[in-house]
C-alpha positions in Angstrom: 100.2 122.7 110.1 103.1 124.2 111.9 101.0 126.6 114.0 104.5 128.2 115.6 105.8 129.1 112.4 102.5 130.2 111.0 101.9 132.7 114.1 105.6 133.8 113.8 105.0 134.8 110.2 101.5 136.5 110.4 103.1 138.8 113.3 104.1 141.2 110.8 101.3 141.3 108.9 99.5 141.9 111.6 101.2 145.2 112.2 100.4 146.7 108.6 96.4 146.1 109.3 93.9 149.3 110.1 92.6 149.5 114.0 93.3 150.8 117.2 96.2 149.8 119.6 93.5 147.7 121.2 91.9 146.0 117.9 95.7 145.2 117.4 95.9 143.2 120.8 92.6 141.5 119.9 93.7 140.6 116.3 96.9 138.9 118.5 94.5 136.9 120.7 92.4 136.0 117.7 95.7 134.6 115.9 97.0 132.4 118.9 93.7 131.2 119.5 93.7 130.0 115.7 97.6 128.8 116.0 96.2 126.4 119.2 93.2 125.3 117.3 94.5 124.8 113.7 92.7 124.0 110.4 89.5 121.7 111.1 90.8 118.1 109.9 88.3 115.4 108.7 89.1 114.0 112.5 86.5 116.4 113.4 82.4 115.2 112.9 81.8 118.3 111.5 84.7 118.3 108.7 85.0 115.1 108.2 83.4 114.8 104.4 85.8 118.5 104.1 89.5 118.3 103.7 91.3 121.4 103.8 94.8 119.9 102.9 94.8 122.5 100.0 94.5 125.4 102.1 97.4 124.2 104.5 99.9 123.6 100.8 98.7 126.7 99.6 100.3 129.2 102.3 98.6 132.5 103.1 100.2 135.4 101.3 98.2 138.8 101.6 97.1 140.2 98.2 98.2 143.7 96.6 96.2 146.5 96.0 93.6 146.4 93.3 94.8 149.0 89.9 92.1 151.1 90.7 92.0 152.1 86.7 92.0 148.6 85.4 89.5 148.5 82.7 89.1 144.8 83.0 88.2 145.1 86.6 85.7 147.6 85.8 84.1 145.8 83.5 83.7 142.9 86.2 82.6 145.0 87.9 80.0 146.8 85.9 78.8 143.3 84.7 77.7 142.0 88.1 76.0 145.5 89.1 74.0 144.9 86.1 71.3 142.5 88.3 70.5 145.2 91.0 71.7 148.7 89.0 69.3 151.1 91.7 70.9 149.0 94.6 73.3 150.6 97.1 76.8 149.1 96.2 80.3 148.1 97.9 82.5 146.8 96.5 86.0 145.1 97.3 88.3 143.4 95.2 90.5 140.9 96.8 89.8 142.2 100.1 90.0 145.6 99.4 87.3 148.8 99.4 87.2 150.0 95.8 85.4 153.3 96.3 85.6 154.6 92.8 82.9 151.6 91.6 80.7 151.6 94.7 77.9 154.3 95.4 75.2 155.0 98.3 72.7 156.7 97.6 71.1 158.7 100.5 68.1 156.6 101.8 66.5 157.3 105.7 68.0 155.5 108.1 70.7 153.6 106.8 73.7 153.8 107.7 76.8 151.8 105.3 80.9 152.1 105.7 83.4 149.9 104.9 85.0 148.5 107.9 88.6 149.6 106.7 87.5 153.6 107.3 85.8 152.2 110.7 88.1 151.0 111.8 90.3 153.7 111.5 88.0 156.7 112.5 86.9 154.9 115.7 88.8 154.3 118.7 86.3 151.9 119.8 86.5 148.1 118.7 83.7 146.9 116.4 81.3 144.5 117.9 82.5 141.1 116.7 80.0 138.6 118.3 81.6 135.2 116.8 83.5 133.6 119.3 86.5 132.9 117.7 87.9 130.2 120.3 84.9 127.7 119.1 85.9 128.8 115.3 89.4 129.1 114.5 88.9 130.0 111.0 86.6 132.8 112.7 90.0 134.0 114.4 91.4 133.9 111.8 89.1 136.0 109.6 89.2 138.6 112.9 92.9 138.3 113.1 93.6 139.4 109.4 90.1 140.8 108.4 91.0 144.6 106.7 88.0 145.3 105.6 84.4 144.5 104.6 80.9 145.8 105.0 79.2 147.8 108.5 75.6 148.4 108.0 73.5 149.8 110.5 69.6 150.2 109.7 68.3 152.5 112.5 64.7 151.7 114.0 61.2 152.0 112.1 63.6 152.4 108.9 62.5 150.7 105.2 64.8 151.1 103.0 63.8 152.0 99.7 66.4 149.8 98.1 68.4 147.2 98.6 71.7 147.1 99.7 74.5 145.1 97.6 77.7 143.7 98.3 80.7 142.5 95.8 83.6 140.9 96.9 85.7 140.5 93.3 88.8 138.1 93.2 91.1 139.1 90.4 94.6 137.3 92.1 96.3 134.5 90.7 98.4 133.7 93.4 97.7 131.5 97.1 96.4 134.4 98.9 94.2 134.3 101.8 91.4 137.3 101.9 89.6 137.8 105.3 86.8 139.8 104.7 83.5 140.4 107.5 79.7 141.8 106.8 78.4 143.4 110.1 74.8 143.9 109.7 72.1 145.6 112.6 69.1 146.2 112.3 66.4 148.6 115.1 63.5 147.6 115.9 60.8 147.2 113.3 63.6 148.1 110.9 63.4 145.9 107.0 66.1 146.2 104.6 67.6 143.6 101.7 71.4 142.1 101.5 72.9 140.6 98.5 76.2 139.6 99.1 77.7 138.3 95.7 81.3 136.3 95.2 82.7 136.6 91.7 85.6 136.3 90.4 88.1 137.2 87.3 89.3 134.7 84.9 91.9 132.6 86.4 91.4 133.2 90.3 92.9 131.5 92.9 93.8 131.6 96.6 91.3 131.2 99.8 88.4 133.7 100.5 87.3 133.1 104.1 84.4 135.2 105.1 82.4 136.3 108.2 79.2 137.2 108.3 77.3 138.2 111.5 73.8 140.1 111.5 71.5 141.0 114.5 67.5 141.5 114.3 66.3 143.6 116.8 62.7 143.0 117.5 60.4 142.8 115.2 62.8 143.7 112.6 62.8 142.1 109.2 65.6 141.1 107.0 66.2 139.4 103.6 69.9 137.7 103.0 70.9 136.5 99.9 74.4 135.0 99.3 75.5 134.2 95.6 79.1 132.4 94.9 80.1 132.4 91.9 84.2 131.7 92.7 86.4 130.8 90.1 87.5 127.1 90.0 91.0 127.4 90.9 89.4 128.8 94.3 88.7 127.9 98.2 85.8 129.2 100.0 85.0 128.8 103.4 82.4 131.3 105.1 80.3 131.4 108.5 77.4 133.7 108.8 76.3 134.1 112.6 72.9 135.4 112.8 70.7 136.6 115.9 67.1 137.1 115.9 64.9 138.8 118.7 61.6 139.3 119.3 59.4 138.8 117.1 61.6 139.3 114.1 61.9 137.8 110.9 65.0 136.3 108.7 64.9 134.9 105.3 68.1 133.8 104.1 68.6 132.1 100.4 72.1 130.5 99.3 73.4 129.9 96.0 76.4 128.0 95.0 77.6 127.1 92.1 81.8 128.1 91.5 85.1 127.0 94.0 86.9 123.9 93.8 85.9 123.6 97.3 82.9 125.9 99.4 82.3 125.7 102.7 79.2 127.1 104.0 78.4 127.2 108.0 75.0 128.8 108.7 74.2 129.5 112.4 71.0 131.0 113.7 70.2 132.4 117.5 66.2 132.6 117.3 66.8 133.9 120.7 63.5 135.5 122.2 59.8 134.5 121.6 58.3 135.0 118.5 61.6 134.8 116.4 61.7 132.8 113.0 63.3 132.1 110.1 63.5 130.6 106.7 66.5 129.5 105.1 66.8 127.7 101.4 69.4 127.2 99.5 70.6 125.6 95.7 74.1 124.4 95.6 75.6 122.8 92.0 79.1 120.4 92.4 80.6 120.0 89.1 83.1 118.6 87.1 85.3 117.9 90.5 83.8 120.5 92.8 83.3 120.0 96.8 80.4 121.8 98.2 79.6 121.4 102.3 76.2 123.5 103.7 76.1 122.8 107.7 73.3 124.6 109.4 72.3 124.6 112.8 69.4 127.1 114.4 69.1 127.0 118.0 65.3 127.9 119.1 66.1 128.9 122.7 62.7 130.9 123.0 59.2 129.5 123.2 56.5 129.9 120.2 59.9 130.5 117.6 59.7 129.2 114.0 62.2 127.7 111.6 61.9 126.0 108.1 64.6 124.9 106.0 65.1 123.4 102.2 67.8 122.6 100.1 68.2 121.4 97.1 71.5 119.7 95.6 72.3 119.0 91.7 75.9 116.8 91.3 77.3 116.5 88.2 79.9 114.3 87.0 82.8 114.2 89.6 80.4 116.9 91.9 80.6 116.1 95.6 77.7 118.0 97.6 77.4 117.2 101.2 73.9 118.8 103.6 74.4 118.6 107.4 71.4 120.7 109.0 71.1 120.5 112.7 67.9 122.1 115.3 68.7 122.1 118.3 65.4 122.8 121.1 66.4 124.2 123.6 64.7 123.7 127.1 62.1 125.8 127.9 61.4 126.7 124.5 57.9 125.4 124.1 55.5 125.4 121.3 58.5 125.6 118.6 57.5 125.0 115.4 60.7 123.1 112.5 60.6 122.1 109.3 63.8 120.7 107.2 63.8 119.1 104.1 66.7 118.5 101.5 65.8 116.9 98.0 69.0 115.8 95.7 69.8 114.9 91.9 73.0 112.8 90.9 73.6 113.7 87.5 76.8 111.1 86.7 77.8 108.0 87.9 80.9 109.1 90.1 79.1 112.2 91.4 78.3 112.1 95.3 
């Protein structure tokens, strides 16, 4: 990748994104930390079963507004609502917020935006805990994010429903779409996150995603991810996630569209009493790349953490499972589990 050229062409892009004069310097130190870094290459352990040579040959256009009266859109969209129809509802098609299909109902304590309006109502710069110099595509993702989901449960809150998230693709084209969840939740707080990619007949481009949640203590929070990408598509996603006293995560992936899907999972369980559970189903078909990498750090004593993933690879299906616990010291009477159970399906799967 020319990284000179590349910065040199995303300048003015940069310039047409929502945010503060300061958000816009940020976004520039974001991009040259991503220009110095680059793509991850399979010369890296991490990537090395993941090549992302199509990315780099498909460019990184910025998509166009949705047609906010597109019936076939709507239908999409009416579809995928059909699973959770009581749930609150964003959604955002190719990177965009589509208010006229998303609703919130009022419900104590919660507190729901896209981060386009945020952005733009508040001076302030959202709190963006990924470090994007140890992740350049998490610089990039804060370089050209426009929008995406901020939800803020405040403490004691239940919510009485739970709160759902589409991110629709409908271009054709190489485009790159940047979106980022923000998720908080108070103390003793509980709420529910689906967050579901899906995607119009004949997709394309790159959808790389940001997800980053904090559990304040004793808090307790249920994450489901679902991609569905079309298979034309590129998905790469990190989902940084902190957990306190005392508080509980579950988080369940599903995978089953992209040509190629990149998941990183990364979980803090950062003060004593912390734990969580994370499980996942992931489906490689008919040429498809799927890559989970986990890795929970217990850097409290008495924290829990159990893992299990299951992998189905059909004919041509590549599925790769990298999960990584790392005890830190002084973080006694831990308690990890980790299992990952696999079906080849064909005899050129992997």
């Amino acid at each position: 990748m020319n990284s000179e050229l590349f910065q040199a062409d995303m300048m003015g892009t940069l310039e047409q994104l929502p945010g503060s004069d300061r958000f816009a310097a940020f976004r520039k130190a974001q991009l040259a930390a991503f220009s110095k870094a680059g793509l991850p290459t399979t010369r890296d352990e991490d990537w090395r079963y993941t090549n992302l040579a199509r990315i780099e040959k498909g460019g990184f256009l910025q998509p166009d507004p949705p047609n906010a009266s597109d019936p076939v859109l709507a239908e999409h969209v009416a579809d995928a609502a059909l699973a959770l129809p009581d749930a609150h509802r964003l959604v955002f098609v190719d990177g965009f917020f589509a208010e006229q299909w998303s609703r919130v109902q009022p419900d104590s304590g919660l507190s729901i935006a896209n981060l386009e309006r945020t952005l733009v109502q508040n001076q302030d710069m959202p709190a963006l805990r990924v470090d994007g110099t140890r992740s350049p595509l998490a610089a990039l993702n804060a370089a050209l994010l426009r929008d995406g989901a901020v939800i803020d449960v405040a403490a004691d809150a239940r919510l009485a429903a739970p709160i759902y998230l589409l991110f629709l693709s409908r271009t054709p084209a190489n485009v790159a779409v940047q979106p980022r969840v923000l998720i908080q939740l108070g103390e003793h707080a509980e709420a529910s996150v689906v967050i579901h990619y899906a995607a119009a007949e004949g997709a394309g481009g790159w959808l790389n995603t940001v997800v980053e949640a904090e559990l304040e203590r004793a808090s307790r929070l249920n994450l489901t991810t679902l991609q569905e990408n079309a298979s034309q598509q590129t998905h790469t996603s990190l989902s940084r996630l902190v957990v306190e006293r005392d508080a509980e995560l579950t988080m369940g992936t599903v995978d089953f569209g992209s040509a190629l899907a990149r998941q990183d999972i990364h979980v803090d369980l950062a003060q004593h009493g912390a734990a969580v559970d994370l499980f996942g189903l992931f489906f490689p078909q008919a040429g498809q790349h799927m890559d989970i990498h986990t890795r929970i750090d217990h850097l409290a004593p008495e924290t829990r953490s159990s893992e299990a993933y299951r992998g189905m690879a059909g004919e041509r299906g590549r599925g790769v499972f990298n999960g990584k616990v790392v005890v830190h010291p002084d973080a006694q009477r831990i308690d990890a589990r980790q299992s990952s159970a696999n079906l080849l399906l064909g005899e050129r799967c992997e």
